[in-house]
C-alpha positions in Angstrom: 24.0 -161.6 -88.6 26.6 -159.0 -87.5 27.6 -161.5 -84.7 27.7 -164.2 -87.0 30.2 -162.4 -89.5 32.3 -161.4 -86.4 32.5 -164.6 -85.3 33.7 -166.3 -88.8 36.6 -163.4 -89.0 37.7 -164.4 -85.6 38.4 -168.1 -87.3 40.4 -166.9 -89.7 42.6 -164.1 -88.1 45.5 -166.9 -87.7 45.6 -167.6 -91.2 45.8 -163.8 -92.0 49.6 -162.9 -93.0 50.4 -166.5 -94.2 49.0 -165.0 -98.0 50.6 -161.6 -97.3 54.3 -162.4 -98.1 56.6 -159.1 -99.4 58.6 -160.2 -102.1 61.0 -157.7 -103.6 63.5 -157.5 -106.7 67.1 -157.8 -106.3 68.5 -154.4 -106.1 70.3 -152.7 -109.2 73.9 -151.3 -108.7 74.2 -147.8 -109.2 77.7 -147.9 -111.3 79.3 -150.9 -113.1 82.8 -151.3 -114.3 82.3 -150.3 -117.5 84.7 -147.1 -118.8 83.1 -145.1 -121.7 87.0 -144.2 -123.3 85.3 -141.8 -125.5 85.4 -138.1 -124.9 82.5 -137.9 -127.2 80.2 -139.2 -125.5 78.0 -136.8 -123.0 75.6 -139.0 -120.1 72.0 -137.6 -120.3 68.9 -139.1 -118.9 66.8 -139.6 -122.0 67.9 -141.3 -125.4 64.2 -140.6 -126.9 64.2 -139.7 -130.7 67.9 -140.8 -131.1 67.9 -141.5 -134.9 67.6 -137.5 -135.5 71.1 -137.3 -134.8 71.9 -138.4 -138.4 70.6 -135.6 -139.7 68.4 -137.6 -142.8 65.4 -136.6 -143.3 64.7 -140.0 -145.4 65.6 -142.0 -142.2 63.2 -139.5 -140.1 60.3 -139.9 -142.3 60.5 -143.7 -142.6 61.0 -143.9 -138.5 57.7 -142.0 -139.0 55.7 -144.5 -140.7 56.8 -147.3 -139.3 55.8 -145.7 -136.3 52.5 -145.5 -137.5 52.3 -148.3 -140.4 54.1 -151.5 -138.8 52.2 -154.7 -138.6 53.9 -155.6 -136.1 53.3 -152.6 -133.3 50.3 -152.8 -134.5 49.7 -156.4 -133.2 51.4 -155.3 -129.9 48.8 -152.7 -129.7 46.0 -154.9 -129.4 47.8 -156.7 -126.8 48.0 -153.8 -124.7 44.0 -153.7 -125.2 43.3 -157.4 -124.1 45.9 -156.8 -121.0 43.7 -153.8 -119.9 40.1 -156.0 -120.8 41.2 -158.4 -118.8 42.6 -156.6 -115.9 39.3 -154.9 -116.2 37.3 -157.9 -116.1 39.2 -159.0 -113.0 38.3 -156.4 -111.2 34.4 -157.7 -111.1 35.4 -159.7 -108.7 35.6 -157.0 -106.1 31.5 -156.5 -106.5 28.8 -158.9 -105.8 27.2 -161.1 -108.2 23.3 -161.2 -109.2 21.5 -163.8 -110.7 18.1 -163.9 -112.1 17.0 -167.4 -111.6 13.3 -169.7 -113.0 12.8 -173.6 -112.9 9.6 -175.3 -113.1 10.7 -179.1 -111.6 8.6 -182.4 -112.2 9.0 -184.6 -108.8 7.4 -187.6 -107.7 7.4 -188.2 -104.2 5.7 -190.3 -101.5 5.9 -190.3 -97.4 6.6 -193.4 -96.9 7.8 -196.7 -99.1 3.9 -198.4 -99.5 2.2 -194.9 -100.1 1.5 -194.9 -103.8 3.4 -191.4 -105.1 2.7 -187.9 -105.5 3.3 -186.5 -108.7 3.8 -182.5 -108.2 5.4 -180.1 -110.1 7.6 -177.5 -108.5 7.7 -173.8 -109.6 11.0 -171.2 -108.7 11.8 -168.5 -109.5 13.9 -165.1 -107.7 17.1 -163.3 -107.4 19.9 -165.0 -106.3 23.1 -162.9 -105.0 26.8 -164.0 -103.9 29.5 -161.5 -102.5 32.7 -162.6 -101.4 34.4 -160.9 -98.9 38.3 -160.4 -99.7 40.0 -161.6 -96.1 43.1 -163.2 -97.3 43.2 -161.0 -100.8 42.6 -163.8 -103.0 40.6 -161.6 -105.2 43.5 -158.4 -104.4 46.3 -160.7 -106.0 44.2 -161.8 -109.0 43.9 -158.2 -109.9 47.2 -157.2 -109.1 48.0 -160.2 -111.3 46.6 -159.0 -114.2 47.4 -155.4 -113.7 51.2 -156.3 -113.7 50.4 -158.5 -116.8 48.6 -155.2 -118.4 51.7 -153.2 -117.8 54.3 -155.8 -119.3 52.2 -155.6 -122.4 52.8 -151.7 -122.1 56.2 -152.4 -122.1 56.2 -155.2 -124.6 54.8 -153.0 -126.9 57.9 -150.7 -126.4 59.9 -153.4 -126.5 58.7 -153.9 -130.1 58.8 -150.0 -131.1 62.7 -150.5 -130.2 63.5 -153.1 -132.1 61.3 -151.9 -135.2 62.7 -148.3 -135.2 66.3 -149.9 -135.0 65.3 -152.4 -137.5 64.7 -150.0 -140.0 67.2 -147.3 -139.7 69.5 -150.5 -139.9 68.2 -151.4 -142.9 68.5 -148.0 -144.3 72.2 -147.8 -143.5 72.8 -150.9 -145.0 71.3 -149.8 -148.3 73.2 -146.7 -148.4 76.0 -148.4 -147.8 75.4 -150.7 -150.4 74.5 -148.0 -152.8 77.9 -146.4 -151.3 79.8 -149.6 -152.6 78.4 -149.3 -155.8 80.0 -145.9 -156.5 83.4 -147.5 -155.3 82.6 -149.9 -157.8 81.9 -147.1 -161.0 84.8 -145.2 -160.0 87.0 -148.1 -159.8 85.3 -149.4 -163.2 86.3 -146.4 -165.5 90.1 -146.1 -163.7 90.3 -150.2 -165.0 88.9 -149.3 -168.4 91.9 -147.3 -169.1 94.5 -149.5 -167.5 92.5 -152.2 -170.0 92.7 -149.5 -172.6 96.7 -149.0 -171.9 97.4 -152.8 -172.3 95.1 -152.9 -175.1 98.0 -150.5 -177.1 100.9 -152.3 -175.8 99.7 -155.5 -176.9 99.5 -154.3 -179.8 102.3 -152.0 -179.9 104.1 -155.4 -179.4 105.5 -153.8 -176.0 104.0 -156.7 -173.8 101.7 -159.6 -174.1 98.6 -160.9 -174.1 98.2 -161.7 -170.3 98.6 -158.3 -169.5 95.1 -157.8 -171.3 93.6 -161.2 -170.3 94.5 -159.6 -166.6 93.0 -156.1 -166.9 89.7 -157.6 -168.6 89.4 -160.3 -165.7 90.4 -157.7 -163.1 87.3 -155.0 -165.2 84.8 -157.7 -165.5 85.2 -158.9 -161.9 84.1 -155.4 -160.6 81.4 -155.0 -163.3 79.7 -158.3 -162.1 80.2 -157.2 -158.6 77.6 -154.1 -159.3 74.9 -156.3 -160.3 75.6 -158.1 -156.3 75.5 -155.1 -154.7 72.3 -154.1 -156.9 70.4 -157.2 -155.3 71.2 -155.7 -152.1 70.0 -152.6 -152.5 66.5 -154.1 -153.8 66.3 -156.3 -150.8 66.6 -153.6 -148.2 63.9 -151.6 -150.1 61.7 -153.8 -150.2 62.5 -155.2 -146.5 62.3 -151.2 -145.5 58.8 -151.4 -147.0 57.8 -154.8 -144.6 59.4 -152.5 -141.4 56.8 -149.3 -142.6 54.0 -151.5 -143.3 53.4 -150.1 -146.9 54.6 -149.6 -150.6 54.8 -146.0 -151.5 56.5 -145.4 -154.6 57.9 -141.9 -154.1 59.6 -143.2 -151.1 60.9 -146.2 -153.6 61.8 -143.5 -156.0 63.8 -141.5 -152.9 65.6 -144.7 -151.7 66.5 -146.0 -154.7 68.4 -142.9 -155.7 72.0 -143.6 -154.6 73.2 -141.2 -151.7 75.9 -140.8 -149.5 76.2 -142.9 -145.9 74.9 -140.4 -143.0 77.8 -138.6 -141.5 78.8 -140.5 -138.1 77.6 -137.8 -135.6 80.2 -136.1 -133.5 78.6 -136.1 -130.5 76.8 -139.2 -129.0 74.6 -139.4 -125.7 74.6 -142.8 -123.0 72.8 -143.6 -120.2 74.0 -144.3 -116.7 73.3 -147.9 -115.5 70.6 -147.1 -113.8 68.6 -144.7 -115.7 69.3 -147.8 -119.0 67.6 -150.4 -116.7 64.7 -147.7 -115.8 64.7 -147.0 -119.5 64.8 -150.6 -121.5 61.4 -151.7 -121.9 62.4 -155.3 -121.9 63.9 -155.0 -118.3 60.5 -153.4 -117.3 58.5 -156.2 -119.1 60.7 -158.5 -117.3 60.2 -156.5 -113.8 56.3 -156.5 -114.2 56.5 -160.2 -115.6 58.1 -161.1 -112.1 55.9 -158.8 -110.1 52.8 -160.6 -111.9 54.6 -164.1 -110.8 55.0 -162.9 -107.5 51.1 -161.8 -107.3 50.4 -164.9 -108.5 52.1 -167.5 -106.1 50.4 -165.2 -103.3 47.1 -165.8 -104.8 47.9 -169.4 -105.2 49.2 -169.5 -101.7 45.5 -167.5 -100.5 43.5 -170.4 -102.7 44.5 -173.2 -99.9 42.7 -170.9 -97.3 38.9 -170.2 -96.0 36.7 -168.3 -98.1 34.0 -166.1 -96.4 31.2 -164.9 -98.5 27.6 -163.1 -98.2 25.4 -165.0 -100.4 21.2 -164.6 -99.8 18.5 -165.2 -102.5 14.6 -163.8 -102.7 12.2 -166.1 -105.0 8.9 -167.6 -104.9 7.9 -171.0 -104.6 4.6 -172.8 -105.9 3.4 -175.8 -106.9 0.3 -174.5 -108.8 1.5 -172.1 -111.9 -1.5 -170.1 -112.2 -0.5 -169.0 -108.4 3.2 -168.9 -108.6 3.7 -165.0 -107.4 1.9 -164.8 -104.6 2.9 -164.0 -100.2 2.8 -167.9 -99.4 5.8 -169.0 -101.5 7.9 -166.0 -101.0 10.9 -167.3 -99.2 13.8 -165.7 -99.1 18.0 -166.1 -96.8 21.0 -164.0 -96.6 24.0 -164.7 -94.3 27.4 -165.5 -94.2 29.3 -168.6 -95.7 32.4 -170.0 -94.7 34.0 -172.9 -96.9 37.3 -174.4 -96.9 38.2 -177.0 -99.7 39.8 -179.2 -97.4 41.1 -181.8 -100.2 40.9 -181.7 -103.7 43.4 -184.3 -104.9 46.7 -182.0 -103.9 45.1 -179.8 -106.8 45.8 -176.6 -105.0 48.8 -177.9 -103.3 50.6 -178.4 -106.7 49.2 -175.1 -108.4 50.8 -173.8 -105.4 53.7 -175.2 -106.5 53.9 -174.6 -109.8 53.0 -171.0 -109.4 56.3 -170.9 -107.2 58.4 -172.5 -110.1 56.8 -169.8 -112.6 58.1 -166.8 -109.9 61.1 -168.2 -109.9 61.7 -168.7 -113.6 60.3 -165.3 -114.1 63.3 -164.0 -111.5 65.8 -165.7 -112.9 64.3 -164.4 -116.5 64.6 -160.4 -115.1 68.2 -161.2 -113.6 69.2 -162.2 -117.2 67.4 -159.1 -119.0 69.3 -157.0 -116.8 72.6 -158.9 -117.6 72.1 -158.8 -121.5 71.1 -155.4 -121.5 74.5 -154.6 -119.8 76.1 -156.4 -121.9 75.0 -155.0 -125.3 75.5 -151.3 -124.0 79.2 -152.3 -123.5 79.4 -154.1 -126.5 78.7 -151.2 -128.6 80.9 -148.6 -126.8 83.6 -151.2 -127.4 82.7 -151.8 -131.1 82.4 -147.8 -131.2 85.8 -147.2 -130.5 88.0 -149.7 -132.4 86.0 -149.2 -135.4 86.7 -145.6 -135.2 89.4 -146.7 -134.7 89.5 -148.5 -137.4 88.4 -146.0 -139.8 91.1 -144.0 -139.2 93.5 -146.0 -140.4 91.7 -147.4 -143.6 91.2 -143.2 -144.6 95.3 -144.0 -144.6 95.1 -147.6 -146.4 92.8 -145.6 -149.5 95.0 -142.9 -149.9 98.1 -144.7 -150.2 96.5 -147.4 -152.4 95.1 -144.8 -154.9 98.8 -143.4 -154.9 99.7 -146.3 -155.5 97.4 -147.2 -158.2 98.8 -144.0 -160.1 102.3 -144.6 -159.5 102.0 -148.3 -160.8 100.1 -147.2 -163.8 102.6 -144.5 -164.8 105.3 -147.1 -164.3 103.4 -149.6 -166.6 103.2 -147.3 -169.8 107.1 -146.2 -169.4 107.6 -149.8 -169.6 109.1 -150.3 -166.0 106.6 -153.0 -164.7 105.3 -155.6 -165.8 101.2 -155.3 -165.5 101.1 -157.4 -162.2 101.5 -154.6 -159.6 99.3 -152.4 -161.7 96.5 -155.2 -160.6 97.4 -155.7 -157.4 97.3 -152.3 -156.7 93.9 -151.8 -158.5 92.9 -154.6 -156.1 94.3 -153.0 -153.1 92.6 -149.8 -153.5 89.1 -151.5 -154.5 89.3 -153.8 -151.4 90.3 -150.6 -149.2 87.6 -148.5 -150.3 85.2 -151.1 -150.0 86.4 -151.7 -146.5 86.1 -147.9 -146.3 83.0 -147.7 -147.0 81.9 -150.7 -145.1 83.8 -150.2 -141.9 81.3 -146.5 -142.2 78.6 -148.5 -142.4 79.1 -150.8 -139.9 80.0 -147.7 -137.4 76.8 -146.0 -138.1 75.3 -149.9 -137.4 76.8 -150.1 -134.3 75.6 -146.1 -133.3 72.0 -147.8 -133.6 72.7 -150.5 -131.7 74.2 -148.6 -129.1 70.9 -146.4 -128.8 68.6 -150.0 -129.1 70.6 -151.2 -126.1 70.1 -148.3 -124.0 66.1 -148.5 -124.6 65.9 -145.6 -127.1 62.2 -144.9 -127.9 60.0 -142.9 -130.4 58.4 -140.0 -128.3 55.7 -137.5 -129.8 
């Protein structure tokens, strides 16, 4: 049988390196064009635990839970578990397979067309056994297939992690700044209520008229109302911070609910070089091992229009009397070699070829595009970094002079200088600058997490 086998590997030598193509992923660049312009930002090679930086140990415990609480990493999770059953089960197909086989078969026979027919009744049973021998790694490529498939879900689940974490401690600044915005709103409330209070006694006093006090009312109400907006708000982002952890607990309520300053904006923030973000973002490396598993996969397709050789054999007996089934005269038993070759199969294997192709293809084009996005946010939010710093800056300037303002207007109203018009639009002025303030904080700290999501920041142990 040795000969045999020998003999059958000589046939297919030729076909050989056709379904051993090396495919390989376009090459990263080490720098891109992209000028950090902030001197306070230091380059380190690992981003991990990034929302520490804030320094809020509310924001630390609810990374926490939703660490261990969200539905949705959950779900990821299990994904990871099918991707390694299944890459798993592929690999059975390296090892032979048994089967235990039995048939009892009615047939009715004769040897020749005028002989009247034999009714007999055929009796099998043994131990059947197939074992395909790997040559042109059809069986290699389906495991490495679902191996690179068992990865991406590794790095799905990351994927997911990342988004949740910044999800949340999103959500969290935007409460705070919401709750921030309220406070704007009180202290800007009881400043009103004595401008109200001021043209109240004019009025009567006879110094002015009524529009002076149909304008402070209008002006007190409108921020009033505004309160019960920003209340909503707040509400929302408790309860969506309670979908992100993946549970209700009511001291945590209790502890977001009670208003607090915005997080400070850290002095000190860390980036990645290009390279070390694209070994780092989990979507790039879902993307790589989706193409990989694309690549593995038009091989395998490629190795399914070839020979297969296989050692297949079965032991049984064979009887036609059941009362004397197991016995040395029907013992029959084969092993050898097989070589098939589907020759045709209606272009089946040709187009699954074909198509297999397309998907590598589609999954390249997918990873080039991964790569270009993730590029893409990390300079968006150095760029959003710096002007609203920027921006902040200025708007510390636009609140101070407004609230001078605001004073100097007021002081000019009761001497009877002014008319009450630019006491309002100053009161305007300052609430729209704080509220910008404030906002403009908020969105800083916003784009700080986005920053660390782009760059792949992850929730280590």
């Amino acid at each position: 049988m040795k000969k045999i086998i020998y003999f059958l590997s000589l046939l297919l030598i030729p076909f050989v390196g056709y379904s051993q193509q090396a495919h390989s992923l376009d090459s990263i660049p080490e720098n891109w064009n992209t000028e950090a312009n902030d001197s306070t930002l230091a380059v380190v090679q690992d981003v991990a635990n990034w929302w520490k930086i804030f320094n809020d140990p509310i924001l630390n415990e609810l990374v926490n839970k939703a660490v261990d609480n969200n539905l949705n990493i959950k779900v990821a999770v299990q994904r990871i578990e099918q991707g390694r059953l299944v890459y798993k089960q592929s690999q059975a197909a390296y090892y032979p397979s048994i089967a235990l086989n039995a048939s009892a078969n009615f047939s009715n026979r004769g040897t020749s067309p005028t002989d009247n027919a034999e009714n007999t009744m055929i009796y099998n049973a043994g131990i059947s056994m197939y074992w395909e021998i790997d040559v042109f790694g059809r069986v290699r490529k389906g495991v490495k297939t679902a191996n690179y498939s068992y990865q991406q879900a590794q790095e799905d689940m990351k994927s997911v992690m990342v988004s949740i974490l910044g999800e949340v401690s999103s959500s969290y600044i935007r409460l705070r700044m919401y709750q921030n915005q309220i406070i704007v709103a009180e202290s800007n409330i009881k400043a009103q209520l004595k401008a109200l209070d001021l043209a109240r006694d004019r009025f009567q006093s006879g110094l002015t008229s009524k529009l002076d006090v149909l304008q402070a009312e209008a002006m007190y109400a409108s921020t009033n109302a505004s309160i019960h907006t920003l209340n909503a708000q707040v509400v929302a982002e408790v309860n969506l911070i309670q979908v992100f952890i993946g549970e209700y607990p009511e001291r945590l309520k209790i502890a977001l609910l009670d208003v607090k300053e915005l997080p400070e904006v850290p002095v000190q923030l860390q980036t990645l070089l290009p390279v070390e973000m694209v070994r780092q973002r989990p979507d790039i490396k879902s993307a790589e091992n989706g193409l990989m598993a694309m690549v593995a996969n038009e091989e395998q397709a490629n190795a399914e229009l070839l020979p297969t050789l296989a050692i297949q054999g079965n032991v049984g007996f064979i009887s036609n009397d059941a009362s004397n089934w197991i016995n040395n005269d029907g013992l029959a038993y084969y092993v050898g070699p097989k070589l098939s070759w589907n020759l045709f199969s209606g272009l089946y294997e040709k187009r699954n070829k074909q198509i297999a192709k397309v998907e590598m293809q589609q999954a390249q084009l997918n990873y080039q595009n991964t790569v270009l996005n993730a590029m893409k946010e990390v300079e968006n939010s150095l760029s959003n970094i710096k002007e609203l710093k920027g921006a902040m800056t200025w708007l510390d300037q636009t609140v101070s002079a407004s609230d001078e303002s605001v004073n100097l207007s007021i002081d000019q109203y009761q001497q009877g200088i002014i008319d009450y018009q630019p006491v309002l639009n100053s009161q305007q002025s300052l609430l729209l600058a704080q509220n910008e303030q404030v906002q403009t904080k908020g969105n800083l700290l916003g784009q700080i997490i986005a920053l660390y999501q782009s760059l792949g920041g992850n929730w280590v142990e």
